[in-house]
C-alpha positions as CSV (number, residue, x, y, z in Angstrom):
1,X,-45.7,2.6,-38.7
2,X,-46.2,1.3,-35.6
3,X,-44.5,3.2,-32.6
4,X,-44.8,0.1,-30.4
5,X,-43.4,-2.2,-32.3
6,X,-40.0,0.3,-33.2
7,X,-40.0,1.1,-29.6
8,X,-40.2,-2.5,-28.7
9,X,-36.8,-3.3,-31.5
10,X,-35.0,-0.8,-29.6
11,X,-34.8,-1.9,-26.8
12,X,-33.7,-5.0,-28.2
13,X,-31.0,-3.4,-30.0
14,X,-30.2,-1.6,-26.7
15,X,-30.5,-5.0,-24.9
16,X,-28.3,-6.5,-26.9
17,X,-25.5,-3.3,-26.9
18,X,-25.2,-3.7,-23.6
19,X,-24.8,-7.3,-23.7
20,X,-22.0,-6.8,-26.3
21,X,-19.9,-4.2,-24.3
22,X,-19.9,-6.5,-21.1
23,X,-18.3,-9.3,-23.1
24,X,-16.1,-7.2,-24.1
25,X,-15.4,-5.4,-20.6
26,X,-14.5,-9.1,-19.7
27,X,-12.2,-9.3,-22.2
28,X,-10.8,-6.6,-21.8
29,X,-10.3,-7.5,-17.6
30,X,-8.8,-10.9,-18.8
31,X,-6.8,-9.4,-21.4
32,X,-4.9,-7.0,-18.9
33,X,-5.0,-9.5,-16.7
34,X,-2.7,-12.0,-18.6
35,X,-0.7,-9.6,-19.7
36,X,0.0,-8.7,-16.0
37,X,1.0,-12.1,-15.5
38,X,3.2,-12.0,-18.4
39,X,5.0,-9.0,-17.0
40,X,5.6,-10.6,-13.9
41,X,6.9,-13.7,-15.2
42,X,9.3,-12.0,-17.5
43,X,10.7,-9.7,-14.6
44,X,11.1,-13.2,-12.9
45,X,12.9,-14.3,-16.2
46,X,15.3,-11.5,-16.3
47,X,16.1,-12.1,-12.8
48,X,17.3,-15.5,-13.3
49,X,19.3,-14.5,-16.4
50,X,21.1,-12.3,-14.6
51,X,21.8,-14.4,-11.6
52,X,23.0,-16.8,-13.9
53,X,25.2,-14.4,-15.9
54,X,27.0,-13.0,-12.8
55,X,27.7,-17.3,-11.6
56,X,28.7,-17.9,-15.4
57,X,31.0,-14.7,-15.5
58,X,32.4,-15.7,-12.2
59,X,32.9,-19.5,-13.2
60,X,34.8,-18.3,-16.3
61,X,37.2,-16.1,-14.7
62,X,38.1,-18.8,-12.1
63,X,39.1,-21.1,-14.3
64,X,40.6,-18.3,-16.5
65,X,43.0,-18.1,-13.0
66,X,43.3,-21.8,-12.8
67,X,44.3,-22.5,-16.3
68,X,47.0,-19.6,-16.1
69,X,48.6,-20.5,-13.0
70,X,48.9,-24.4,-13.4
71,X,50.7,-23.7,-17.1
């Protein structure tokens, strides 16, 4: 057995290890990262939903009124 030569794949192996766990570090970073944005943009969503619940609501009892009082 040569030790040089083992010692020598190890560090390959160690090389590449650490290679592996910074892609998926990066991933990882992205990965949150989109999902942040995703977050955000769904808050924004809700928001609008509701905005355009309360003008809906509002529109339909108006012309609930109108409707009753021109019969």
């Amino acid at each position: 057995m040569n030790f040089e030569q083992e010692i020598r794949r190890l560090q390959d192996t160690a090389v590449v290890m650490a290679e592996i766990q910074r892609r998926q570090a990066e991933v990882q970073k992205l990965q949150a990262e989109g999902m942040q944005l995703h977050e955000q943009r769904m808050e924004h969503i809700d928001m609008r939903l509701a905005e355009i619940t309360d003008k809906l609501d509002g529109l339909i009892g108006f012309m609930g009124g109108y409707f009753k009082r021109t019969q």
